[in-house]
C-alpha positions in Angstrom: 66.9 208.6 -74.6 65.5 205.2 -73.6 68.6 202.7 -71.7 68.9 199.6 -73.3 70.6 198.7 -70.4 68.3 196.2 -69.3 69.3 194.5 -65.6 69.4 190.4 -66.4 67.7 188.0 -64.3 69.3 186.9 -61.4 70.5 183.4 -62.2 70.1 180.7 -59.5 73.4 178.6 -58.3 73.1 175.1 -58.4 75.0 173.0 -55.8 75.7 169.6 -57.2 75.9 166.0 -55.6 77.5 162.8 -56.3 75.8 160.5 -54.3 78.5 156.8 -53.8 76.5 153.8 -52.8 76.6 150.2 -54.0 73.3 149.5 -54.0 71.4 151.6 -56.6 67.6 151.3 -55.3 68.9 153.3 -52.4 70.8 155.6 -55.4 67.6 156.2 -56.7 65.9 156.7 -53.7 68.3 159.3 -52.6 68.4 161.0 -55.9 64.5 161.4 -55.9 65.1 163.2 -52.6 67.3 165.7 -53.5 65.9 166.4 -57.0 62.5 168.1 -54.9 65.2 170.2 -53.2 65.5 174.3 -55.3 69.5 174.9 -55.9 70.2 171.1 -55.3 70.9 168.8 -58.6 72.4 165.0 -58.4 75.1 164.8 -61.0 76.5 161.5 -61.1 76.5 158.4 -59.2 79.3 155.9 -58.7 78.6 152.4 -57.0 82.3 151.9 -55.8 85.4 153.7 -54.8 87.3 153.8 -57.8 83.9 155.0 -60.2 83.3 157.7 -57.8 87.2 159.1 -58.2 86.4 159.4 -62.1 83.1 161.1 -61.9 84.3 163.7 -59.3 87.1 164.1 -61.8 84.2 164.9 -64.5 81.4 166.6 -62.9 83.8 168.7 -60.0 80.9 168.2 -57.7 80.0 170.7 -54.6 79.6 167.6 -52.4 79.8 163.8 -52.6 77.7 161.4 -50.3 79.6 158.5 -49.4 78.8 155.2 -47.3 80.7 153.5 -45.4 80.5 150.1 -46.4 81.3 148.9 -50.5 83.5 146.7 -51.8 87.1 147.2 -52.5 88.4 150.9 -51.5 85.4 151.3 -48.6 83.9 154.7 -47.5 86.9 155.8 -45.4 89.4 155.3 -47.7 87.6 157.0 -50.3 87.2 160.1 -48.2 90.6 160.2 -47.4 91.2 160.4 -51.2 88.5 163.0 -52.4 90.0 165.2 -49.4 93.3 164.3 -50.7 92.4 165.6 -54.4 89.5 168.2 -53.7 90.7 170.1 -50.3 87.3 172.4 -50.9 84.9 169.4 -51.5 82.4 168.9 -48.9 82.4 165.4 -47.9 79.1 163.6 -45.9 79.4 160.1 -45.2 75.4 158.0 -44.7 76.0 154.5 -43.4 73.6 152.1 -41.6 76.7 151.5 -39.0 76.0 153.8 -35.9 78.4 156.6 -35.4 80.4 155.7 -32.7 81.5 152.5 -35.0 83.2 155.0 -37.9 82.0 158.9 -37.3 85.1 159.6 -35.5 87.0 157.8 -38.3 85.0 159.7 -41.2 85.6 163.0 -39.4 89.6 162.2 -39.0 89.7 161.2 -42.3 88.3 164.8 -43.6 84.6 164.0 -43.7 82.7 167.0 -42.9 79.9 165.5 -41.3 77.9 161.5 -40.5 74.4 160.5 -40.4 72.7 157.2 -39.9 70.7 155.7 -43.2 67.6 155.2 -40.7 67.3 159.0 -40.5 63.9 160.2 -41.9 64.5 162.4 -45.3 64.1 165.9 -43.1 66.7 164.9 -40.9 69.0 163.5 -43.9 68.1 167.0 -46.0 69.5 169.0 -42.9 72.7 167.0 -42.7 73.1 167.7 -46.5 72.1 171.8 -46.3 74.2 172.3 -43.0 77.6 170.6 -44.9 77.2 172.2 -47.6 76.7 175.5 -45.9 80.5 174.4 -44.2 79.4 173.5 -41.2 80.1 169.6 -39.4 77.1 167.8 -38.6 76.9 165.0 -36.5 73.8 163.9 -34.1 73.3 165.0 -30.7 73.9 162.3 -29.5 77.6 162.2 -30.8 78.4 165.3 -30.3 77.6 165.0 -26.7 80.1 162.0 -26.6 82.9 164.1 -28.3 82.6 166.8 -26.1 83.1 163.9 -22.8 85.9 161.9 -24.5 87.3 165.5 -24.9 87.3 167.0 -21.5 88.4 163.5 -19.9 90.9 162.2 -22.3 92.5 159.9 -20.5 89.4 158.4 -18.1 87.3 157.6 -20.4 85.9 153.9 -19.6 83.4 153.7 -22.1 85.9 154.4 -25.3 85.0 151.0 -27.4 87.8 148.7 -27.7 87.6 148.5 -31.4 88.7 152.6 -31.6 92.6 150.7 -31.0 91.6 149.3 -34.5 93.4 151.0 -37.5 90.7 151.6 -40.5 91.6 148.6 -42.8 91.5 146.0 -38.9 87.7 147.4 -38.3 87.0 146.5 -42.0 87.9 143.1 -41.6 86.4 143.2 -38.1 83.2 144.2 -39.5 83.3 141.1 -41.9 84.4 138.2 -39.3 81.3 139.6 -37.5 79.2 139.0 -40.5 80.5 135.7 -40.7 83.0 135.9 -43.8 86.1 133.6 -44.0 89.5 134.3 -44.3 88.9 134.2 -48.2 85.9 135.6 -48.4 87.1 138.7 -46.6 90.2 138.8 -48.9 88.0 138.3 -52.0 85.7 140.9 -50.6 88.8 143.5 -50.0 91.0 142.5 -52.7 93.5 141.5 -50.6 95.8 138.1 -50.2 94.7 135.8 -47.4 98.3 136.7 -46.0 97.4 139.9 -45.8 93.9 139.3 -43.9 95.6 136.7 -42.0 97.9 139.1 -40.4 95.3 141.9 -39.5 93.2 138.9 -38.0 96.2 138.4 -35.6 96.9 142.3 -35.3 92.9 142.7 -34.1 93.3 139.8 -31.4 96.4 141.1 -30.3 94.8 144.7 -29.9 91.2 143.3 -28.5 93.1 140.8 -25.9 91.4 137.6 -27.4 92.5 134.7 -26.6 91.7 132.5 -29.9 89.7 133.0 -33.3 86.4 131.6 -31.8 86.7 134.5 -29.2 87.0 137.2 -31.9 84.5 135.7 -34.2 81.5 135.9 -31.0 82.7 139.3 -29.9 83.0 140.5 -33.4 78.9 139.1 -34.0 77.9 140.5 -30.8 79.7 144.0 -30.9 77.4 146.3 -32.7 74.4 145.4 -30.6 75.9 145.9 -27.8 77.6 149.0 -28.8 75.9 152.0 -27.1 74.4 154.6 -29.7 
C-alpha cells in the first residue's frame, strides 16, 4: 500500500527587526541591508522612542536596532524600557557617538551589544548575526578597555570624567556641546528649563567646572578628544 504520508518541506524561520532611527534615509538604507540577508526580514520602523514601544507591541520583533541619539525618550532610555517589557528581546544599539561615550551605558541598561554607524555593512551584519545568536558584541577595541577598567577598578586614570554623569546629565551634556541653549535643550528633551537648569549645575558640580563658559568649551571639545 502506497504512504500518503508525505514528509513537508522544511520551513525556514524568519528573525525579524525593528530598526529605531530618526532619520529615515538611514531607515532605508539599513533596511536595504538586511532585506539581502536569508532568515532576516525588517518589520517595522519607528523614528522615536514612544513609536518604537507601539510597533514592538505589534510586530513582537526578534530584535530592535536602536540609536542613541532622537528626540524626547533617547536610545538609552528606550532600551531600558524594551528590556523592561521584552526580558528575551535582543537589543543592539548603532550610534555615530564612539563607544566609550554610551557602550558601557547601553550594556548597563540591558543592550546586548554597540557598534559605531561608520562600520562598513559586513561589520554592521556581524554585530546583528552575533546578537541575535545571544551573544554581546562590542569592538575590540572596547572590549580590551572593559577587560583593564575591570582588573584595576580602582586605578584606572583614564576612566572619562563624564562616566560620573547619570544618563539624562550626558544628554544634556551632549547638547551644550553642540551648542543648544538652556531652552533649546528643554524643548529638545521635553523638559522645563528648571529641570535642565538643575542638571546644568549637577554636571559642573560633578566635572569640577568652575563657570558655564568652562562647561560649554569642555563640553565642544570632549568627543575629539575622547580616546576611541
Amino acid at each position: 500500500m502506497e504512504s500518503h504520508n508525505k514528509q513537508l518541506p522544511t520551513q525556514t524561520s524568519v528573525r525579524k527587526i525593528l530598526i529605531v532611527d530618526d532619520h529615515a534615509v538611514f531607515r532605508d538604507g539599513l533596511q536595504r541591508l538586511i532585506s539581502l540577508e536569508k532568515g532576516l526580514e525588517v518589520c517595522a520602523q519607528a523614528a522615536d522612542g514612544n513609536e518604537a514601544l507601539d510597533k514592538a507591541a505589534q510586530y513582537n520583533p526578534d530584535m530592535t536596532i536602536i540609536d542613541v541619539v532622537m528626540e524626547g525618550m533617547n536610545g538609552i532610555e528606550l532600551t531600558k524600557a524594551l528590556r523592561a517589557r521584552y526580558p528575551k528581546m535582543r537589543l543592539l544599539v548603532l550610534s555615530m557617538h564612539k563607544e566609550i561615550l554610551y557602550a558601557e551605558r547601553a550594556l548597563r541598561a540591558g543592550a546586548n551589544g554597540y557598534i559605531m554607524k561608520r562600520e562598513n555593512g559586513a561589520t554592521l551584519m556581524a554585530a546583528i548575526r552575533s546578537v541575535l545568536d545571544g551573544q554581546t558584541y562590542v569592538s575590540s577595541e572596547f572590549n580590551a578597555h572593559l577587560l583593564a577598567k575591570l582588573s584595576n577598578p580602582k586605578g584606572d586614570t583614564n576612566v572619562p570624567a563624564t562616566e560620573r554623569l547619570t544618563d539624562r546629565e550626558m544628554e544634556v551634556f551632549r547638547l551644550i556641546g553642540q551648542g543648544y541653549g538652556t531652552k533649546q535643550i528643554a524643548d529638545d528633551l521635553h523638559l522645563s528649563m528648571k529641570t535642565i537648569i538643575f542638571h546644568r549645575t549637577n554636571i559642573r558640580t560633578k566635572l569640577n567646572m568652575n563657570s558655564t563658559f568652562e562647561l560649554v568649551q569642555f563640553a565642544i571639545h570632549h568627543d575629539e578628544k575622547t580616546p576611541t
